[in-house]
C-alpha positions as CSV (number, residue, x, y, z in Angstrom):
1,X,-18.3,30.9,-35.1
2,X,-16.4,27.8,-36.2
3,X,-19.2,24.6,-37.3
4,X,-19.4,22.0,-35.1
5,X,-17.3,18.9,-36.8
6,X,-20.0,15.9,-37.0
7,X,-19.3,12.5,-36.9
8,X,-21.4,9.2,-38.7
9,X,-21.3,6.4,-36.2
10,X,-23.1,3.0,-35.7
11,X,-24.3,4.9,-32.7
12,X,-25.9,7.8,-34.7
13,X,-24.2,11.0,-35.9
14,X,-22.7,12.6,-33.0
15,X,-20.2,15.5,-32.4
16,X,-16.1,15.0,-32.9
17,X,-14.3,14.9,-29.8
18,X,-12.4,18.5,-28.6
19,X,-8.9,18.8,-29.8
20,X,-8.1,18.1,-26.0
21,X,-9.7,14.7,-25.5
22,X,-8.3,13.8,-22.2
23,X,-7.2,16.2,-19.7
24,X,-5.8,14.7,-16.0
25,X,-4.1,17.4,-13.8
26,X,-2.7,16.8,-10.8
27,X,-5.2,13.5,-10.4
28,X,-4.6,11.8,-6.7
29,X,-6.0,8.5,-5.8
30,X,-5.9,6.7,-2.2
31,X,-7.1,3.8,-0.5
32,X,-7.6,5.0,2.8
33,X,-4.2,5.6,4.1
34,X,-2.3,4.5,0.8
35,X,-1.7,6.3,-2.3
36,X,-2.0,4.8,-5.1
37,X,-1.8,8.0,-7.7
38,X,-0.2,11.1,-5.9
39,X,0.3,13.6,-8.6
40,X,-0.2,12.9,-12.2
41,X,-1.0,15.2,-15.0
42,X,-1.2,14.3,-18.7
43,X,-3.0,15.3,-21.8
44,X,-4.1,13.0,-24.5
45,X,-5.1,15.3,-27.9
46,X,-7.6,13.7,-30.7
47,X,-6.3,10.7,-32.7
48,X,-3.3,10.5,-30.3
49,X,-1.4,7.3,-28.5
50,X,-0.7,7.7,-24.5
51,X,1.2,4.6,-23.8
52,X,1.4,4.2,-19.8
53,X,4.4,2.4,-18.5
54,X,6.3,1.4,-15.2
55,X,6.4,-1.5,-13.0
56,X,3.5,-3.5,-11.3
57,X,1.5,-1.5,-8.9
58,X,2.6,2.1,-10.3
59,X,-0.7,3.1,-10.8
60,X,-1.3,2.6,-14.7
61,X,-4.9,0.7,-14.1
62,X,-5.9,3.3,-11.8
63,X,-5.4,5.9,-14.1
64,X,-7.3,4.1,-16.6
65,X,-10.3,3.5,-13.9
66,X,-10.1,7.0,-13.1
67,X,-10.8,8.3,-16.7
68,X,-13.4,5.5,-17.3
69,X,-15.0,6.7,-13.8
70,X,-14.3,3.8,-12.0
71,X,-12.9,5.4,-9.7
72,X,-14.0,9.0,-7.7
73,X,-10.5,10.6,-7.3
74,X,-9.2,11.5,-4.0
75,X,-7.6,15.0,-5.7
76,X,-7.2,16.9,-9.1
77,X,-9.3,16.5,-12.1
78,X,-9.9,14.5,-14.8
79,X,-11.7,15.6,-17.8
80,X,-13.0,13.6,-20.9
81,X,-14.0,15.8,-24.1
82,X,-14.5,18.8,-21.8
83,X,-16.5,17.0,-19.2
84,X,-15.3,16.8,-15.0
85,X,-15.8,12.8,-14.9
86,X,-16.1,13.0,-11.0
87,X,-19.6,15.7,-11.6
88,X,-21.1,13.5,-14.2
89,X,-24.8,12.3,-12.7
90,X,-24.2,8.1,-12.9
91,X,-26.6,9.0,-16.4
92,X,-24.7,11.4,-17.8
93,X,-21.5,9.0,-17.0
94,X,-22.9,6.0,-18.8
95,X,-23.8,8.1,-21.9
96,X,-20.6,9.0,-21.8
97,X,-19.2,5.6,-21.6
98,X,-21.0,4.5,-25.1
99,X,-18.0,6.6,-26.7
100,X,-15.2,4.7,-24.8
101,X,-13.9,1.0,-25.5
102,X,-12.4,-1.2,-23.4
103,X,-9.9,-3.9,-24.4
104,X,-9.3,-5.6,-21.2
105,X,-5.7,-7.8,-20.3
106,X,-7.6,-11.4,-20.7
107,X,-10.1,-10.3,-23.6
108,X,-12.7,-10.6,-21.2
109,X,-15.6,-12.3,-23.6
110,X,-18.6,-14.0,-22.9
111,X,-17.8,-17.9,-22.8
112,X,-20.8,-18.6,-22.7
113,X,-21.9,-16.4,-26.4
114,X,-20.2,-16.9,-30.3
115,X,-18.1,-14.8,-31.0
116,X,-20.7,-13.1,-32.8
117,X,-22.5,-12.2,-30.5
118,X,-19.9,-11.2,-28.2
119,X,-19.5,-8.2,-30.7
120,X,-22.6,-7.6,-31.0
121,X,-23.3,-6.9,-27.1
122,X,-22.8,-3.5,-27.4
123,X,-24.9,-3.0,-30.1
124,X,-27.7,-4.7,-29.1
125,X,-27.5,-2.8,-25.7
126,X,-26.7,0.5,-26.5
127,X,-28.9,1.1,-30.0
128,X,-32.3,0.3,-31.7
129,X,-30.2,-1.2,-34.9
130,X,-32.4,-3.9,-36.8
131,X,-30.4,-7.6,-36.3
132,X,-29.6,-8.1,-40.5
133,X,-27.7,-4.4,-39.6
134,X,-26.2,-5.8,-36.5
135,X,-25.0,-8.8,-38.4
136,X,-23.1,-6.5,-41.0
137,X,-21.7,-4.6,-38.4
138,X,-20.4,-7.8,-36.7
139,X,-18.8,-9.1,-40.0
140,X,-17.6,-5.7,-41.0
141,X,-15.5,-5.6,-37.4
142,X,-14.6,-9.1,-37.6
143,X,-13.0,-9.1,-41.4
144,X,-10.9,-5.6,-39.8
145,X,-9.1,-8.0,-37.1
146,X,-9.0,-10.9,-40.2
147,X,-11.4,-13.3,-38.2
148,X,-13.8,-13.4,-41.2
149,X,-16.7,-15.9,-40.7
150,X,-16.0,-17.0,-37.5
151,X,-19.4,-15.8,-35.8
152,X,-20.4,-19.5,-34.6
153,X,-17.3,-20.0,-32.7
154,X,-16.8,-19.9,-29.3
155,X,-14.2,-18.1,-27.1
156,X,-12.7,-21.5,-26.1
157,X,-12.0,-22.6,-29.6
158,X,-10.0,-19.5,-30.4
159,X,-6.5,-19.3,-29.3
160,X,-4.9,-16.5,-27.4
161,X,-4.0,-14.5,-29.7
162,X,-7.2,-14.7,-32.0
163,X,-8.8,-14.4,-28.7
164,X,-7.8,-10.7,-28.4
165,X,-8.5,-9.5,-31.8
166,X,-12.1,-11.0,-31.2
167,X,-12.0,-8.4,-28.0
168,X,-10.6,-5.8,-30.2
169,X,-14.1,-6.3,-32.7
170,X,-16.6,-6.3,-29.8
171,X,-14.6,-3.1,-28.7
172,X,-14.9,-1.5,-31.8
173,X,-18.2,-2.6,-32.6
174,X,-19.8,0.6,-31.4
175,X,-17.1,3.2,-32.8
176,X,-15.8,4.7,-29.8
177,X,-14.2,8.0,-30.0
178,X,-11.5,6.5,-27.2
179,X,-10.3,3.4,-26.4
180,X,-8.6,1.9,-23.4
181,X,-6.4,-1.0,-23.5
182,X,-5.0,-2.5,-20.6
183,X,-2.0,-4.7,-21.0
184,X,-3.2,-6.1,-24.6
185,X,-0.1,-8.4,-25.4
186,X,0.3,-9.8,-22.0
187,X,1.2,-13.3,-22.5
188,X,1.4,-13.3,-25.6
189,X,4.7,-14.2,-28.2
190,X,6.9,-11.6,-29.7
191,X,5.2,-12.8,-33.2
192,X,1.7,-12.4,-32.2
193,X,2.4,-9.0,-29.9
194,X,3.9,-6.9,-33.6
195,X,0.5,-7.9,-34.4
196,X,-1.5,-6.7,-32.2
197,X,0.3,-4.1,-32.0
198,X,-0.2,-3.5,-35.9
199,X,-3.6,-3.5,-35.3
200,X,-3.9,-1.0,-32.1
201,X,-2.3,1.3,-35.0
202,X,-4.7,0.0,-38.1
203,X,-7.5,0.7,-35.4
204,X,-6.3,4.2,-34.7
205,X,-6.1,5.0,-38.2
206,X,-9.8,3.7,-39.5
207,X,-11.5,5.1,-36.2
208,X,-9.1,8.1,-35.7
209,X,-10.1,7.7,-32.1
210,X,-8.0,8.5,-29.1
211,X,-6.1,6.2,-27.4
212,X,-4.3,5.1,-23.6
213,X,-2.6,1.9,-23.8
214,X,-1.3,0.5,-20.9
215,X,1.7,-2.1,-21.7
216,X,5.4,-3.1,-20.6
217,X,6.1,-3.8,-23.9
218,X,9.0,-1.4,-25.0
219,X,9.0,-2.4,-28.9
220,X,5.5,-1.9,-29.2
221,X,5.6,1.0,-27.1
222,X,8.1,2.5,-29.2
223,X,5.7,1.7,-32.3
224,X,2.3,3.0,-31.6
225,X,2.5,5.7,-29.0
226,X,2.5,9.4,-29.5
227,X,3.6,9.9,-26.1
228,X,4.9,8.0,-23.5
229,X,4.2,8.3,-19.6
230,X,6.1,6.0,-16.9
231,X,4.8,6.0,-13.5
232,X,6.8,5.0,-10.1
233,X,5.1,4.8,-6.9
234,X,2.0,6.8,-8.3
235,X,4.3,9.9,-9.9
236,X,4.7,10.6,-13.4
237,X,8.9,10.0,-13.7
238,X,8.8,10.6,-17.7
239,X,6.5,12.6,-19.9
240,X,7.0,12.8,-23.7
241,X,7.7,11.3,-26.9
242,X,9.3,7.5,-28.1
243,X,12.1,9.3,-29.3
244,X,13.1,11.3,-26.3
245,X,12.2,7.9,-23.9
246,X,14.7,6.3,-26.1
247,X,17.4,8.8,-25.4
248,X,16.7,10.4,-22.5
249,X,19.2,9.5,-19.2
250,X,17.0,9.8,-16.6
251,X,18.1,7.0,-14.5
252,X,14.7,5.6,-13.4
253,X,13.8,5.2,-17.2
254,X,16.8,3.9,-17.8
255,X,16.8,1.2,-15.5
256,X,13.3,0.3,-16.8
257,X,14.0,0.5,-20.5
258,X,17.4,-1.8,-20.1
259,X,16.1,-4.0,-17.2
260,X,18.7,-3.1,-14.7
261,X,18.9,-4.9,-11.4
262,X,21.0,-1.0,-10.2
263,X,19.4,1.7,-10.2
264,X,16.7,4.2,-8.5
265,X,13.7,1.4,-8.6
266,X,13.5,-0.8,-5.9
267,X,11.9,-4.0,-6.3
């Protein structure tokens, strides 16, 4: 019998996510009479990059919900590490949930804490770490999104883009095994998006974590992700690597990828 690969976290030593990390089959969402997610099936494997893309209102958050249990599907199944997120007890869920970040669209932070101890959060929630060890923790995560020293700050003296990378520390602060970013260059310049983008990847590579990125950026799609997935009207259109997105002729992904007005989407 194969030993059971053990990971060293700030959480404690735990056990390395299955080779399948993420597993949605067939996954159906609806809001009473509306369907949001119809039929959509996806794997993620460990250390990989699903980027989700497709217009507004596709469906892309709700997948994300739906994997973060969120949301209770209407159909289908959605597994993290093994586990049927819909049978999870709300305990079992939240224990869960201590291995998952969330980098939210608008950073999300606490205006009203430092940046410091918007990192910290997590850690002083979720573990029984002494302060001078959360502190270390807190610079360590701050020096790997180069905001070094900028614990007494507040949100409002950051700018946008500094802004994000503080949400990207207070996300990693508690190594997750997967992390969840919804729309992380929104608003942001071309400059500033390559990196972020750089750092989605620097993040991947020091936490070897497992990643769903929702985004409608195309070059930074085309950077980080292992896969790609394109939603229209709740049903997956495209499935399948940077490479083949780029070639492929499927008219609906074409339409998206050059920014047609003509074509199969309506809008």
């Amino acid at each position: 019998m194969a030993e059971t690969e053990m990971i060293k976290t700030v959480m404690g030593e735990r056990p390395a996510l299955q080779n399948d990390a993420i597993e949605v089959n067939n996954l159906r969402v609806a809001f009473g009479a509306k369907e949001i997610l119809k039929d959509v099936s996806f794997t993620v494997r460990r250390g990989e990059i699903l980027v989700l893309m497709g217009l507004s209102g596709t469906g892309k958050s709700t997948t994300l919900r739906s994997i973060a249990g969120l949301l209770k599907p209407s159909g289908g199944e959605v597994k993290v590490n093994g586990r049927s997120i819909p049978d999870l007890s709300q305990k079992e869920l939240e224990v869960l949930r201590r291995r998952i970040g969330f980098c939210f669209q608008h950073g999300a932070l606490f205006d009203s804490m430092t940046i410091g101890d918007n990192v910290a959060f997590g850690l002083r929630e979720h573990t029984d770490l002494p302060e001078e060890e959360i502190q270390r923790v807190v610079a360590e995560k701050l020096s790997i999104v180069d905001l070094e020293g900028m614990e007494h700050m507040y949100p409002s003296q950051l700018s946008g883009g500094m802004q994000k990378r503080a949400s990207f520390a207070r996300t990693i602060a508690t190594d997750p095994d997967i992390v969840l970013y919804d729309e992380p260059t929104t608003g942001l310049d071309p400059i500033i998006s390559r990196v972020i983008n750089e750092l989605i990847l620097d993040l991947q590579k020091r936490l070897k974590a497992t990643s769903l990125v929702i985004t409608h950026d195309l070059k930074g799609a085309y950077l980080i992700a292992t896969k790609i997935i394109m939603l229209h009207q709740g049903l997956p259109v495209f499935y399948g690597t940077p490479q083949e997105f780029q070639t492929t002729d499927d008219p609906y992904v074409v339409q998206f990828r050059e920014g047609e007005m003509e074509g199969p989407i309506r809008v």
